[in-house]
N, C-alpha and C positions, 0 to 999 in steps of 0.2 A: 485556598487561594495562593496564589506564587507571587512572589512580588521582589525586584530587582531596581537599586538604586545606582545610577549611571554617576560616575566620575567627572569632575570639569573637564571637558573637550575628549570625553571619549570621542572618539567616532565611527567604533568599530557598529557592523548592524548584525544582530543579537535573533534568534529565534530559540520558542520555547521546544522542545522537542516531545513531542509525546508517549507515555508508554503502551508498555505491549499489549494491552487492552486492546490498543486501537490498529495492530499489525497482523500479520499475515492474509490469511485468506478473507478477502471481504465485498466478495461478489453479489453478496446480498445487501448491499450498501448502493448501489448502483441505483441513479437515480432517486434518491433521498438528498438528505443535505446534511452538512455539518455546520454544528452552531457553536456558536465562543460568545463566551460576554469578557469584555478586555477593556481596560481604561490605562489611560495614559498622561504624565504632565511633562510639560515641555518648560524650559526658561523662558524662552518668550511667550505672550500671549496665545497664540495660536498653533507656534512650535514652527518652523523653517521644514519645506516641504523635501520628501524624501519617496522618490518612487522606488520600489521594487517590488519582487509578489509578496505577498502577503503569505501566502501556503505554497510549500512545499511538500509534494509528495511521491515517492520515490520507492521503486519494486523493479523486479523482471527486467532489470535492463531499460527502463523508462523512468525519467525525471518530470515532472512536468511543475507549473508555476499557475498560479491562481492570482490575480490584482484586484480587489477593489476600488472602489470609486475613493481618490481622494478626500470630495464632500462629503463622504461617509464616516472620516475618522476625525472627531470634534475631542481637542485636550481640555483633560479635566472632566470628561464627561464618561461614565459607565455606558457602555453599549453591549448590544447583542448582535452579531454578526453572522449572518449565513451564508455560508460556499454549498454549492450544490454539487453533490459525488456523482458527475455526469462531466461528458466531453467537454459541453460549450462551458465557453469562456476560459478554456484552460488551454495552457500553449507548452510548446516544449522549451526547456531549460538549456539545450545547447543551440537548437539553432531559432526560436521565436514561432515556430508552424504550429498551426493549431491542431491541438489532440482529435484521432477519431476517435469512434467507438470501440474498434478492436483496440486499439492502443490503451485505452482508458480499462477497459475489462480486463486487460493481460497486466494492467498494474496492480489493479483491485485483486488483481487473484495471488499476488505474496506482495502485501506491501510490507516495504522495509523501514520505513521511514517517514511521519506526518511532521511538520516543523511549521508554526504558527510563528510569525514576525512580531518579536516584542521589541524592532527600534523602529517607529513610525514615520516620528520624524525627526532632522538632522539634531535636532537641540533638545534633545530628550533629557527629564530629570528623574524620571520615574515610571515604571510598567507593572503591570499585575493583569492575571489571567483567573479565572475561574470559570469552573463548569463549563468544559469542551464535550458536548454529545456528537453521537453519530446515526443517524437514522439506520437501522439494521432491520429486514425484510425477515418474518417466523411463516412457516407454515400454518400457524392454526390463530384463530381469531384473537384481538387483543382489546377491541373498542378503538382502535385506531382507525388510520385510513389506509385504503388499499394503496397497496406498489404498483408502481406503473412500471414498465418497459422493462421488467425483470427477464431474463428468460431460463428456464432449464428444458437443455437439450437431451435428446435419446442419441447416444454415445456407441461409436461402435467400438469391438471387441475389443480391450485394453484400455480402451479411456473412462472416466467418470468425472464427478461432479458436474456444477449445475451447467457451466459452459467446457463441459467435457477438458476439464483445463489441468486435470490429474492420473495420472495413472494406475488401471485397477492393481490388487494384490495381483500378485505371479507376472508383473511387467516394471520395466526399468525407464527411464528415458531418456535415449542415446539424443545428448544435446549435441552432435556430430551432422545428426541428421534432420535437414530443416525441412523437407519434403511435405511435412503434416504439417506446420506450421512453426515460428519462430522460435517455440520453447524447446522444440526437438519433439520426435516419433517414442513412442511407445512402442516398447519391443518386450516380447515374452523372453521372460529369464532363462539363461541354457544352464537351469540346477535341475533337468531332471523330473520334475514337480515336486520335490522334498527339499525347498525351501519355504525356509518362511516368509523371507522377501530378499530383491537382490538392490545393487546399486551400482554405478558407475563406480571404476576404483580411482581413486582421484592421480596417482601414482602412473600406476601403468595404461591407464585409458583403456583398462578392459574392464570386464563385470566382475563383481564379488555376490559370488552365491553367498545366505547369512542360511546354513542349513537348518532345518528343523531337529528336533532331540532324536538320536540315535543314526543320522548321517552326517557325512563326515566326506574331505577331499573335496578340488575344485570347483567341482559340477554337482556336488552331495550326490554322489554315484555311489557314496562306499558306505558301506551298513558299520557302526561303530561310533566314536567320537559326542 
């Protein structure tokens, strides 16, 4: 359990951040839900109301903001809280529009960043969190219930994963080129086929061949190294 005591007249507003458990690729989170059980005491009886999102979650160049029902959060009382790892009810953090599908899939696929709201409300005296889950979709039976609206797509040449949102081995991806879609194209590596994999070079905005054992030079063209 975490648990944080607020200062007289803090006012700053406070989220818990979560770890990398809950980061990168989580495409198979998609339409499931995240649960939190969170309790909170306020100075006054009831705690002075304070809107903001409640979750923040942030990947690929998308921020987006999750709010609960104010009557949902009661001080002094343990609760269980569910946000659902899906579009609705989720808006964007810079301009207020609401997430689509593709938006919400292209954050799930490198999320950077989950942040749970531990200041609820304005006159907070107390916060604690424990046990945040995330519903996560397996291939093979578990006694559970089936995933809804998951998809995995048949990917053409250089892409993979389940919404084709990675690039296979012997491809790079030139984030230059948005033609395929906003994260950039998939382009095959010019090492030759004697790399082991290549990458954007962050520097000169060209590629870096990472050759395999026994080539060697720009394009692992050259027998040695």
């Amino acid at each position: 359990q975490l648990a944080y005591t607020y200062s007289q007249g803090d006012s700053q507003v406070y989220y818990w951040s979560l770890p990398r458990q809950f980061l990168g690729n989580r495409l198979t989170a998609y339409m499931g839900n995240m649960t939190f059980t969170q309790r909170f005491t306020a100075r006054s009886p009831a705690g002075l109301p304070l809107r903001d999102d409640d979750i923040i979650m942030t990947g690929n160049g998308v921020s987006v903001g999750y709010r609960l029902s104010p009557s949902s959060r009661l001080a002094g009382v343990e609760q269980r809280l569910v946000v659902p790892t899906m579009e609705e009810g989720w808006t964007h953090r810079d301009t207020g529009g609401q997430v689509d599908r593709e938006q919400f899939l292209r954050l799930l696929s490198d999320l950077e960043s989950v942040l749970v709201r531990a200041t609820v409300v304005r006159d907070m005296d107390t916060a604690f969190l424990r046990r945040v889950t995330m519903d996560i979709a397996v291939p093979q039976a578990t006694g559970g219930p089936l995933v809804r609206g998951a998809e995995e797509c048949r990917c053409p040449p250089g892409y993979r994963g389940l919404s084709c949102e990675q690039c296979s081995p012997g491809y790079y991806r030139d984030s230059t080129d948005r033609s395929q879609g906003p994260l950039g194209r998939c382009v095959s590596c010019p090492c030759n086929g004697n790399e082991d994999s290549c990458q954007e070079a962050a520097s000169s905005g060209g590629v870096e061949c990472l050759c395999k054992d026994g080539w060697a030079g720009r394009t692992c063209a050259d027998r040695g190294g």
